[in-house]
C-alpha positions as CSV (number, residue, x, y, z in Angstrom):
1,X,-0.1,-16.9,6.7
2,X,-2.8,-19.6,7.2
3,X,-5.2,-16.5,6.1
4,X,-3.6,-16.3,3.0
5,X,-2.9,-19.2,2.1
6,X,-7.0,-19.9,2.5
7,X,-7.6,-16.7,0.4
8,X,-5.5,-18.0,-2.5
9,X,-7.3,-21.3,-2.5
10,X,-10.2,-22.4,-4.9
11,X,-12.0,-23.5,-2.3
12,X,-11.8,-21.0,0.2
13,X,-11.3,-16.8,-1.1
14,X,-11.4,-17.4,-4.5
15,X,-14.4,-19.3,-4.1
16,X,-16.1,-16.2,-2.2
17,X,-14.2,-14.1,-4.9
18,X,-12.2,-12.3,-3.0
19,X,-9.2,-10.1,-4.2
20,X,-8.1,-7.8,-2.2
21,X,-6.4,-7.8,1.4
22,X,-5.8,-4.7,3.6
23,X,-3.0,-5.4,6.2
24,X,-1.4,-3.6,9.2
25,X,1.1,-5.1,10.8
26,X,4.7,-5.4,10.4
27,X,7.9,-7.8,11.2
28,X,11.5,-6.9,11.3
29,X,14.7,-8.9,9.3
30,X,17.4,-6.8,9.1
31,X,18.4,-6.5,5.1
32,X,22.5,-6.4,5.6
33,X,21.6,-10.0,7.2
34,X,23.1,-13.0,5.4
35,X,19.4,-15.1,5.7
36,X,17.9,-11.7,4.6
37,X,17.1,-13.1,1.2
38,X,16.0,-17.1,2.3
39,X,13.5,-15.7,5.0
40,X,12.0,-12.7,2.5
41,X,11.2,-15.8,0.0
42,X,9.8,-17.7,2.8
43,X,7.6,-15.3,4.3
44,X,6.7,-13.9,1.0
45,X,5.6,-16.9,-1.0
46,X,1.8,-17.2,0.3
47,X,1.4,-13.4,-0.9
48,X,2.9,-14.3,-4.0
49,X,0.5,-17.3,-4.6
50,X,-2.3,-14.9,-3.4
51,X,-1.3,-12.3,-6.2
52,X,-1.4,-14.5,-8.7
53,X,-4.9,-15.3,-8.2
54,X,-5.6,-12.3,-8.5
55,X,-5.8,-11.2,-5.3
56,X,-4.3,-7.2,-4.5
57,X,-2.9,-6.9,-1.3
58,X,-2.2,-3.7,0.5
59,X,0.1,-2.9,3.9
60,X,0.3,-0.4,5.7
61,X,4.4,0.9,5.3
62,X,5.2,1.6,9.2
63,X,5.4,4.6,11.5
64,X,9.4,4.6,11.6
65,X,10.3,7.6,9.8
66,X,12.5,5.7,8.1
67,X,12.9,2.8,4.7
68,X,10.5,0.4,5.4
69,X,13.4,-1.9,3.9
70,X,13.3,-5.7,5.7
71,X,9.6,-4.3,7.2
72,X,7.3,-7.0,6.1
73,X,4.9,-7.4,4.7
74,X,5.3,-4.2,2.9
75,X,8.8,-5.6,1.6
76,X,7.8,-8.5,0.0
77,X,7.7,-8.2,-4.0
78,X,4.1,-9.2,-4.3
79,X,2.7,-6.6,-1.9
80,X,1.5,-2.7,-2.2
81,X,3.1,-0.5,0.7
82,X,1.3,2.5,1.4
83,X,3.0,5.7,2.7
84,X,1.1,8.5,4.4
85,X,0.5,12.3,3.2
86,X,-0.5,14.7,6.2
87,X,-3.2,16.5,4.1
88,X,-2.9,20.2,6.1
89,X,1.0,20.4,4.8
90,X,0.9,18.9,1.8
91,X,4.0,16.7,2.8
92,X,4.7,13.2,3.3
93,X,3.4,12.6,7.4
94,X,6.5,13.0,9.9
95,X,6.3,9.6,11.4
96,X,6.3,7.6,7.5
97,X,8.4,5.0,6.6
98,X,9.5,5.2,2.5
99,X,11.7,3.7,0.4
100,X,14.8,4.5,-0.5
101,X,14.7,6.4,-3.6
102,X,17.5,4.5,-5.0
103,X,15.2,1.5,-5.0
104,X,14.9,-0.3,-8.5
105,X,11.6,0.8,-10.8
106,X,10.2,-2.7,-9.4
107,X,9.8,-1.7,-6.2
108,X,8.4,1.7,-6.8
109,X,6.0,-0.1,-8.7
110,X,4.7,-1.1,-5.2
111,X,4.4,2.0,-3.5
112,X,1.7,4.6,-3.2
113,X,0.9,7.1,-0.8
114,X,-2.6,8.2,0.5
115,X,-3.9,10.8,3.6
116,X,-2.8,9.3,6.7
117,X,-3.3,12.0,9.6
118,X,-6.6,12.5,11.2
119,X,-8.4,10.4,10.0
120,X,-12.0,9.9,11.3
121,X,-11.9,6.3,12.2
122,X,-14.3,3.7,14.3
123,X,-13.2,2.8,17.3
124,X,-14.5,0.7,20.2
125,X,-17.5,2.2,22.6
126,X,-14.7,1.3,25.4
127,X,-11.9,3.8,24.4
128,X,-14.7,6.6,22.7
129,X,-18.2,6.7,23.4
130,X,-19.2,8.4,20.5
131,X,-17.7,5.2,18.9
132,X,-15.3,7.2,16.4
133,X,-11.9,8.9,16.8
134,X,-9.3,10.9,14.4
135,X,-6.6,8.3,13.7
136,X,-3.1,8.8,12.3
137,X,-0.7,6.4,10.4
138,X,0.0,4.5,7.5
139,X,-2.3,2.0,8.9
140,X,-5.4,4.8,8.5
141,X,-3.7,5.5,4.7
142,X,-3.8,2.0,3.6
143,X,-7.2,1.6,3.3
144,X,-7.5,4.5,0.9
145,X,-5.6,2.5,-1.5
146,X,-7.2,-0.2,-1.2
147,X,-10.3,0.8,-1.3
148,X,-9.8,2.7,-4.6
149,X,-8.7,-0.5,-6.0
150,X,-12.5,-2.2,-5.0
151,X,-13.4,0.6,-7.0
152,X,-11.5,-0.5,-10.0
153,X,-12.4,-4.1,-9.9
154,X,-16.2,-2.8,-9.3
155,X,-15.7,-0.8,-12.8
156,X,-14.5,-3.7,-14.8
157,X,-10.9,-1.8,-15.2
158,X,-9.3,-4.0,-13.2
159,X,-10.9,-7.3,-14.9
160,X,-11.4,-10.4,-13.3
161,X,-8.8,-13.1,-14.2
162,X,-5.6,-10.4,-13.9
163,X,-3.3,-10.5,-11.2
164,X,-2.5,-8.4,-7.7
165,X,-0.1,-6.7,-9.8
166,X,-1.7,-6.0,-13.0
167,X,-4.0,-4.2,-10.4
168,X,-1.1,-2.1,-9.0
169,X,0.2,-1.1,-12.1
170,X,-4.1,0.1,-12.5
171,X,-3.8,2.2,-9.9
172,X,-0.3,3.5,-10.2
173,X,-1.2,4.4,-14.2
174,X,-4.5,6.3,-13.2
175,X,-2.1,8.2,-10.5
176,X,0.3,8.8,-12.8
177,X,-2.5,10.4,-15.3
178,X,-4.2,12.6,-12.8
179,X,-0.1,13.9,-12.6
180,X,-0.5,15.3,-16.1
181,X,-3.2,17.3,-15.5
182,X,-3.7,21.1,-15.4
183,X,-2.8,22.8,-12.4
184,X,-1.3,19.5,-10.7
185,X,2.3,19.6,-11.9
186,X,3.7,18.0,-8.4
187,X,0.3,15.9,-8.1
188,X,-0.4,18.0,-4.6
189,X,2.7,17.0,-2.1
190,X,6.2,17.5,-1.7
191,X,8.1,14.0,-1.8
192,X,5.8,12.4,-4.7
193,X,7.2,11.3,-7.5
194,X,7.8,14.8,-9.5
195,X,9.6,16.1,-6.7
196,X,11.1,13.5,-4.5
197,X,12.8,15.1,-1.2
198,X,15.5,13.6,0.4
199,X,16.3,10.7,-1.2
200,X,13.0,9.7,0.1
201,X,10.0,8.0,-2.5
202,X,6.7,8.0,-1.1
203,X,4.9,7.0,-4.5
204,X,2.6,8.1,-6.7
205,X,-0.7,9.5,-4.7
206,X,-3.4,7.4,-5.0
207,X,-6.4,8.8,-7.4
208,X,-10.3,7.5,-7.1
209,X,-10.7,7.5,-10.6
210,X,-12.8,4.5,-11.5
């Protein structure tokens, strides 16, 4: 927290202009909890100071196969979840967490999905010699997004001076575009928005547009 709290600051990230964090790890609270609520306000509020400086931050969902409800970071309000796609089946990856599709337009707001299996990764010379290895997870999709938001803020479409979110709602509109076009009805994997499966919403798939 002490990391975001310094990226939020005047004198320390925004100062370097910096405005986007990519995260991959993950605590538990159980939602059905009665300090559910007091502890997702606690432990969200230096994301939620970081968004509004205009800082977009990305987590990786989980690995759970299951809601990624009361996982956080990814829970908290002010934070993009990434899901994972398993690019040779065109389907959300077997071990993704999602959210409920029941969830409230909010909260899809801040969920996309990106390729998340085999993905050619560095790694250190002490596990692979060659210094690379094909990683899986929501933690190898994440970047994706987040790199495609770099993009945006390179390209002047996500402006300086806008918030975390307005930088979501960026991506999630350019996604939502590249839905319309020819020849991409279902936008290229079952469980996206245009044809959720299961009850489970694994977002909008994120599009390098910019």
């Amino acid at each position: 927290m002490d990391a975001v709290n310094w990226v939020a600051s005047a004198s320390g990230g925004q100062s370097r202009r910096i405005r986007i964090i990519n995260m991959s790890f993950a605590g538990y609270v159980d939602p059905t909890s009665p300090d559910y609520q007091a502890t997702l306000d606690m432990f969200c509020a230096p994301f939620n100071d970081a968004n509004k400086a205009g800082v977009a931050i990305f987590a990786a969902a989980g690995n759970y196969g299951s809601s990624y409800r009361g996982y956080l970071p990814a829970s908290c309000p002010s934070v993009m979840a990434v899901t994972a796609v398993d690019s040779t089946s065109n389907r959300p990856a077997s071990f993704s967490s999602w959210l409920p599709d029941s969830a409230t337009a909010a909260d899809k707001a801040t969920v996309m999905a990106a390729p998340g299996t085999a993905i050619n990764s560095t790694i250190s010379f002490s596990v692979d010699l060659s210094g690379y290895r094909e990683l899986s997870g929501t933690s190898s999709a994440t970047p994706h997004v987040a790199g495609v938001a770099a993009t945006c803020i390179k390209s002047g479409t996500c402006a300086a001076g806008i918030t975390g979110s307005q930088v979501y709602a960026a991506l999630q509109a350019a996604a939502s575009e590249r839905r319309t076009l020819a020849g991409r009805p279902a936008f290229g994997f079952t469980g996206d928005p245009a044809s959720t499966i299961n009850g489970k919403y694994m977002g909008n798939m994120i599009w390098a547009k910019f």
